[in-house]
N, C-alpha and C positions, 0 to 999 in steps of 0.2 A: 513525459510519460503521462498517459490520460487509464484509468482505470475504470472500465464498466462492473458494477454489482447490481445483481440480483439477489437484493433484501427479502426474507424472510421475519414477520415478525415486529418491523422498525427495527433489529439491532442483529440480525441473524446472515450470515454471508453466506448464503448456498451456493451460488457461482462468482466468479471472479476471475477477469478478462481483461487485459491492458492492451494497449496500441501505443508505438512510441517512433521514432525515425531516429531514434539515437544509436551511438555505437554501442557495441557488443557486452558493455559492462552492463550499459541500462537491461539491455535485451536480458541477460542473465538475474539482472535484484529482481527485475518485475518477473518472473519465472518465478524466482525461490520464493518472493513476497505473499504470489498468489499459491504457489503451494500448500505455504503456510497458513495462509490465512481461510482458503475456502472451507466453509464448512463450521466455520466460526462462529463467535462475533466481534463484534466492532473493538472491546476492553480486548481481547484478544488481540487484533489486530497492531494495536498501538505498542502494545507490550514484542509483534512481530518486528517494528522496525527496529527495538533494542536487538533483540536476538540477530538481525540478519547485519548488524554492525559486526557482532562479535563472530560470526561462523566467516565473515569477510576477513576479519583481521586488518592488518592496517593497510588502508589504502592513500594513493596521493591525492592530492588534493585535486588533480585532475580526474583520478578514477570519481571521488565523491561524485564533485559535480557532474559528470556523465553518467554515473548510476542514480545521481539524481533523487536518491533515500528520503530526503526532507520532503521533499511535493506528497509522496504520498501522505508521509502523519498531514500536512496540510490537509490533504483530501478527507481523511476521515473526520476531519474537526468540522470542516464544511459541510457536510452530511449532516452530522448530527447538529449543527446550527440550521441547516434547511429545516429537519426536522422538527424544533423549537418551531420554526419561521411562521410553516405551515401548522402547526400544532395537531402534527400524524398524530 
């Protein structure tokens, strides 16, 4: 799951857009992730992937890995390390 943002600010998420080829569970986190999160910002964000564990409930370890949860917190830490990189 790849996620486009339109940053606002360095830390401000005005839109938020994914593209993925996964099955149906991915297609539905990154839905509810980017629901969540547009309009945000980033502390927000990170605090969305706890939340969209818990509105899930328990899943198998196959759903995990195919909703794929973790790459996003990855993505947002890699942002805000570009961020640093380039010293926005």
């Amino acid at each position: 799951m790849i996620f486009y943002l339109l940053v606002k600010n360095k830390n401000f998420i005005e839109n938020l857009r994914f593209a993925t080829n996964g099955c149906q569970d991915t297609v539905v986190v990154g839905s509810m992730f980017s629901a969540m999160t547009k309009d945000n910002d980033f502390d927000y964000a990170k605090k969305a992937i706890k939340k969209l564990y818990e509105k899930l409930g328990n899943m198998t370890t196959q759903q995990e890995i195919c909703a794929n949860i973790l790459k996003a917190r990855g993505q947002t830490n890699e942002y805000n390390q570009h961020l640093k990189t380039k010293n926005i």
